[in-house]
PLY file of the C-alpha trace (Angstrom):
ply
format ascii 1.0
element vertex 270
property float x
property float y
property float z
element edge 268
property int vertex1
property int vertex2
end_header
20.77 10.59 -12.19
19.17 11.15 -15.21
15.12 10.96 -15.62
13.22 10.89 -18.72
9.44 10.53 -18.38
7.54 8.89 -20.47
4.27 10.20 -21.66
1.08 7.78 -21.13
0.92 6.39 -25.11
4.53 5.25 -24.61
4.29 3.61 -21.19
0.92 2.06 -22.36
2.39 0.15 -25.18
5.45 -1.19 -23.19
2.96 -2.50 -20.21
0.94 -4.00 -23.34
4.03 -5.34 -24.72
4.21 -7.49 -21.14
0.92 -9.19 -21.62
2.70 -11.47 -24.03
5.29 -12.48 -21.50
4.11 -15.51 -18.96
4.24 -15.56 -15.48
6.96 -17.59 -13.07
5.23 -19.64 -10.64
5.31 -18.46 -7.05
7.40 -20.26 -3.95
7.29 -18.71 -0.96
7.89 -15.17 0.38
10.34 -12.83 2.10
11.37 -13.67 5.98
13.41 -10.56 7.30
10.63 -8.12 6.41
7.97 -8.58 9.18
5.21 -6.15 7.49
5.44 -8.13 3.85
3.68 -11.02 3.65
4.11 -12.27 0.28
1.30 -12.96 -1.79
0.87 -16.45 -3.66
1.70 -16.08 -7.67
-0.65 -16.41 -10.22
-1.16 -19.75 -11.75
-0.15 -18.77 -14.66
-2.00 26.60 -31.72
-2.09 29.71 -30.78
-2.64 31.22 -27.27
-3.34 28.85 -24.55
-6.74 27.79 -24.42
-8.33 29.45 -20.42
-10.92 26.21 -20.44
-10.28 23.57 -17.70
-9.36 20.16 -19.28
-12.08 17.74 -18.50
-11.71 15.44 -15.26
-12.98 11.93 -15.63
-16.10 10.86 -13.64
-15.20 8.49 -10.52
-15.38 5.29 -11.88
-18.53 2.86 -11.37
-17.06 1.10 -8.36
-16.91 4.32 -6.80
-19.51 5.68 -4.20
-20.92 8.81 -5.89
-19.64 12.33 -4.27
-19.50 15.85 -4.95
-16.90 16.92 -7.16
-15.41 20.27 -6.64
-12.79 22.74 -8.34
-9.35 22.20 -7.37
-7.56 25.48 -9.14
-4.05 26.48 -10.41
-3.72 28.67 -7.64
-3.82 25.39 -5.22
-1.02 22.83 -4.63
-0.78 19.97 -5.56
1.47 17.61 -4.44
3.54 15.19 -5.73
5.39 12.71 -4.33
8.05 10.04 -5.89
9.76 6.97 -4.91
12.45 4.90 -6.29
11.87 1.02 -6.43
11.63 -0.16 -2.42
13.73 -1.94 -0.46
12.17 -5.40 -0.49
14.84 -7.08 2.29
16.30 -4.05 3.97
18.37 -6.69 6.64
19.84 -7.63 3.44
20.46 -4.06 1.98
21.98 -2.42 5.13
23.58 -5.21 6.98
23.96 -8.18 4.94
24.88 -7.61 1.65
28.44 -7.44 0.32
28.30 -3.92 -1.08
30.79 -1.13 0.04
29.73 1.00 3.60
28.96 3.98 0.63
26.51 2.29 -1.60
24.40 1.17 1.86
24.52 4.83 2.53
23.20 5.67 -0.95
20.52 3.51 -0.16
19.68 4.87 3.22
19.60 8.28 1.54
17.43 7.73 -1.88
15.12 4.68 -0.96
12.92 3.60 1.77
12.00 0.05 2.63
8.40 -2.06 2.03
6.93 -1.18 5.28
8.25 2.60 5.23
6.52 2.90 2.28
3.21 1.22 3.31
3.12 3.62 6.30
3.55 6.31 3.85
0.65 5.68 1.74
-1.62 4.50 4.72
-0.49 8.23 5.93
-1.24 10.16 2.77
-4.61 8.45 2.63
-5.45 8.83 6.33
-5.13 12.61 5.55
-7.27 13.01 2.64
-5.09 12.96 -0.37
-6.50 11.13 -3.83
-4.60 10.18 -7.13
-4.35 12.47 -9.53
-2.96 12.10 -13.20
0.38 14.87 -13.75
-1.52 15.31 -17.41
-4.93 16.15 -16.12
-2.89 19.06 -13.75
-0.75 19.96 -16.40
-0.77 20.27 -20.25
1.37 21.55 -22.97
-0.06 24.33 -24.95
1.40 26.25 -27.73
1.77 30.06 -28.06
3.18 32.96 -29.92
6.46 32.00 -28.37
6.49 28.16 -29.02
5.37 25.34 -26.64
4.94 25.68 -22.65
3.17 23.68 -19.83
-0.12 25.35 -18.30
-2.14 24.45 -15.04
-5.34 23.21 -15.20
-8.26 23.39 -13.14
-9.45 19.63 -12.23
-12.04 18.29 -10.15
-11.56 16.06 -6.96
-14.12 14.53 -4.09
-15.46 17.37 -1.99
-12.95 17.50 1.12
-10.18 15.45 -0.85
-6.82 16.73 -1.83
-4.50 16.12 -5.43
-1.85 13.93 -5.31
0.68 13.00 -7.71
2.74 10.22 -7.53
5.52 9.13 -9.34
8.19 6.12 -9.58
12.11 6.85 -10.56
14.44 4.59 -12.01
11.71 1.49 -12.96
14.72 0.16 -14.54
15.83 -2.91 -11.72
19.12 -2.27 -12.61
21.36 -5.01 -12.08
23.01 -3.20 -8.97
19.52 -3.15 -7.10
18.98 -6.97 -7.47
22.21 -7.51 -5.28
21.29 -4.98 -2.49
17.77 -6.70 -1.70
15.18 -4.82 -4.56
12.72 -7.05 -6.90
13.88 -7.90 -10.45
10.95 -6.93 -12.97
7.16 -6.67 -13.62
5.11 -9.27 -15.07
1.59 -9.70 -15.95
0.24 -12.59 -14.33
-2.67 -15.07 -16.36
-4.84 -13.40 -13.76
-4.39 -10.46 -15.54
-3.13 -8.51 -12.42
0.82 -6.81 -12.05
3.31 -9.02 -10.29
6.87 -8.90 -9.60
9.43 -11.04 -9.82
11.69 -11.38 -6.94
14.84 -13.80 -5.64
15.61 -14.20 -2.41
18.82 -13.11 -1.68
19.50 -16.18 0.79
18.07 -18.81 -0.47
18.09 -17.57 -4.10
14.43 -18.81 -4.64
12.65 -17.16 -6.78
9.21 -16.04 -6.68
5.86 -13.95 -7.73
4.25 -11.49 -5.11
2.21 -8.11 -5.04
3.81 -7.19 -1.67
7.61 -6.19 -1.84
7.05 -3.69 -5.35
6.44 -0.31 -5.30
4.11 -0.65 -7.93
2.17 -3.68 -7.28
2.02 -2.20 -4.04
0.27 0.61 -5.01
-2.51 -1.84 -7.13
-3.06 -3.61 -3.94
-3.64 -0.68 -1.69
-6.20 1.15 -4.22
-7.94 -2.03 -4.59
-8.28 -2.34 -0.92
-9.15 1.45 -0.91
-10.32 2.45 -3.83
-11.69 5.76 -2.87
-8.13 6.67 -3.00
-7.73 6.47 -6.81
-11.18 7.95 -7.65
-10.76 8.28 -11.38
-8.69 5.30 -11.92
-5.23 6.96 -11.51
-2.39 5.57 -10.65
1.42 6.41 -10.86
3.84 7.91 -13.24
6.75 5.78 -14.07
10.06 7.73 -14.90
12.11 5.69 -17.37
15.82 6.18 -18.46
15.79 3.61 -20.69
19.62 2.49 -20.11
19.95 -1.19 -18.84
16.25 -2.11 -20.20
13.05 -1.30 -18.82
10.81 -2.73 -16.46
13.12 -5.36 -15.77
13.45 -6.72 -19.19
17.46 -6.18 -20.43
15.98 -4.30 -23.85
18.93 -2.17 -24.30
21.65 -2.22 -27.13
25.22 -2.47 -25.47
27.00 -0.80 -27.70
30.22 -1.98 -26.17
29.71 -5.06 -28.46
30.52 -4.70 -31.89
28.55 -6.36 -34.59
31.65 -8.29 -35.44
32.18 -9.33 -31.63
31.52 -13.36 -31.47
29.11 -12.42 -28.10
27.12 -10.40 -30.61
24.61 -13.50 -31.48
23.81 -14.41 -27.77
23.48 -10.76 -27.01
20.59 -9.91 -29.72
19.02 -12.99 -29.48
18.91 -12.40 -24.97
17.69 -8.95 -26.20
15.34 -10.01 -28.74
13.35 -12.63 -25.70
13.57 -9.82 -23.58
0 1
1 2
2 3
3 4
4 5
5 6
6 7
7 8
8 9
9 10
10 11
11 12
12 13
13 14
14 15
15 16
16 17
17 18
18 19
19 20
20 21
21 22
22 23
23 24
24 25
25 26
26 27
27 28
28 29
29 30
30 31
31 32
32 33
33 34
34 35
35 36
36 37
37 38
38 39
39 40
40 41
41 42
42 43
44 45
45 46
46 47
47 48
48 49
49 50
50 51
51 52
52 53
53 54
54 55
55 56
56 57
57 58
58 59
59 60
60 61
61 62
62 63
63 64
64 65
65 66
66 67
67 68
68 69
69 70
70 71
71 72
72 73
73 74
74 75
75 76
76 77
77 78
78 79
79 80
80 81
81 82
82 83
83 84
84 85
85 86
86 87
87 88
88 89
89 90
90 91
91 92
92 93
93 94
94 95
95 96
96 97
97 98
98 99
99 100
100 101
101 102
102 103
103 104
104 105
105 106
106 107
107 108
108 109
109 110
110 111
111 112
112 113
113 114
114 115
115 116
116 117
117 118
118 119
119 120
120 121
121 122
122 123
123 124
124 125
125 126
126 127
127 128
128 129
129 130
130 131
131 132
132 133
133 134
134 135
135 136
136 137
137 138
138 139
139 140
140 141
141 142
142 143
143 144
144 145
145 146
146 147
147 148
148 149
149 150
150 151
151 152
152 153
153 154
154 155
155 156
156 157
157 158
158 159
159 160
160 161
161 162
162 163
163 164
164 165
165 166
166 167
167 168
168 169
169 170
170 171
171 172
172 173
173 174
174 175
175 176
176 177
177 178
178 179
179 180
180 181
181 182
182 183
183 184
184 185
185 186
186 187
187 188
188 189
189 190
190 191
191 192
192 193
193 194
194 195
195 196
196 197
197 198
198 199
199 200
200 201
201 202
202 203
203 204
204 205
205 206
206 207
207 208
208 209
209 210
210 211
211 212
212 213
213 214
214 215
215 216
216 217
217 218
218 219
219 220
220 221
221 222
222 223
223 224
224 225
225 226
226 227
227 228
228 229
229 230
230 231
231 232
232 233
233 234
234 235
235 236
236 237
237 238
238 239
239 240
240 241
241 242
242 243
243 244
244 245
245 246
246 247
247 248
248 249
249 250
250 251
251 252
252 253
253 254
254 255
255 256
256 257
257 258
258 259
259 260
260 261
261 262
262 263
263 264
264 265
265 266
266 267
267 268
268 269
C-alpha cells in the first residue's frame, strides 16, 4: 500500500479548497451499529540547530497547567487508523465481496465503536495530541537533509500522542463494504461526512461513523485531550481523488476518447 504524507501547507489548502463545496442535507442514521448514533446534518543550513522547537501554549479554552519537558530520549507514540468501518454487519456478513476482501478488512480496519473504545482508552490513560512536526523536524547538515527529535512540552502527568489516518482516499471499493464516502464542510462550519446506507441507499450527513469527524467530536467533548489544538495527520496517496472528491486524471482515457468531456468536466466539479 503505498503512503505519501502530506505536509500541513498542503493538507491545509485542500481542507480550504472544501469550504467552497455545500453540504447534503441529513436523513437519518445507521441501524446495525448500536454505539453510532448519527448526528443530524447541518442545515446547510548547516549543523542541526540543539534548541527545542517552540510548543504552542494550550489554547484559551483550556484550563491552565504546568507544562513540562517531554525529551528525545522519551517515546512517543503514534498510532494510525485507516477510515472505520461505519456498518461492520454489512462489511463482514452482508456485503457481496469475496470471503478474502472481508478478511482484509478484519485485518487492516476496525469498526466505529472499536475505535471509540480506543480513544476513550488512550485518553483514560493520560495520552494528549501531539503534532508529528512539533516531535520531529527536518534539518540540514554537512551531509544533506535529515529528521531530528525535538524536545516539546506537554501537561504535567500527560503523555505524547501521535495520531495519524491512512488511505483518506474513500476509494470506491470501501463505499461497497460499509465505509463513508467523503468529507464536507457543513454551513456550520464544522467537518461532516457523507455517508449511504448500504440498505436503503439513503444518503446522509453525520459526525459519528468517520474517523475523522470522530475525532472533532471527541476533543470537543474532551478537550483537554488536544491541548494545543492538535489533531490528526492525514496520509494521502493521491490515486482515486482525495478526501472523497474523484480529483484524479485517469489516464486510461485518451484526450481523443469521446468519454474525455464528461470525465474533465466530473473532475473539474469535483
Amino acid at each position: 500500500m503505498k503512503h505519501a504524507v502530506k505536509r500541513g501547507l498542503a493538507l491545509s489548502l485542500v481542507l480550504a479548497s472544501l469550504l467552497s463545496l455545500s453540504a447534503c442535507g441529513g436523513k437519518k442514521d445507521p441501524k446495525d451499529n448500536p454505539a453510532a448514533q448519527g448526528s443530524s446534518a447541518p442545515t446547510q543550513s548547516a549543523e542541526p540547530s540543539q534548541e527545542p522547537t517552540p510548543t504552542p501554549e494550550p489554547t484559551p479554552t483550556m484550563p491552565a497547567v504546568p507544562l513540562v519537558d517531554w525529551g528525545p530520549d522519551q517515546v512517543v507514540e503514534h498510532i494510525f487508523f485507516h477510515p472505520v468501518i461505519a456498518y461492520p454487519q454489512w462489511g463482514f456478513h452482508d456485503c457481496p465481496s469475496s470471503q478474502s476482501q472481508k478478511e482484509g478488512l478484519d485485518d487492516w480496519m476496525v469498526t466505529v465503536d472499536e475505535y471509540n473504545k480506543i480513544l476513550q482508552n488512550v485518553y483514560d490513560k493520560g495520552y494528549v495530541i501531539v503534532s508529528m512536526t512539533d516531535v520531529w523536524s527536518e534539518v540540514e547538515t554537512a551531509s544533506g537533509p535529515r529528521m531530528q527529535r525535538n524536545t516539546i512540552k506537554v501537561p504535567e502527568g500527560k503523555k505524547p500522542l501521535i495520531i495519524s489516518y491512512d488511505d483518506t482516499n474513500y476509494y470506491p471499493y470501501m463505499l461497497e463494504e460499509g465505509f463513508t464516502s467523503k468529507l464536507v464542510i457543513g454551513e456550520d462550519g464544522e467537518l461532516w461526512a457523507e455517508c449511504t446506507d448500504p440498505y436503503t441507499q439513503e444518503t446522509f450527513l453525520t459526525q459519528d461513523l468517520d474517523a475523522i469527524t470522530i475525532l472533532d467530536k471527541f476533543i470537543r467533548e474532551h478537550p483537554d485531550f488536544s491541548p494545543f489544538g492538535v489533531k490528526g495527520c492525514l496520509s494521502l496517496t493521491g490515486y482515486e481523488g482525495i478526501l472523497g472528491y474523484r480529483t484524479q486524471n485517469d489516464i486510461d482515457i485518451g484526450p481523443d476518447d469521446p468519454r474525455r468531456p464528461a470525465f474533465d468536466a466530473n473532475r473539474k466539479a469535483e
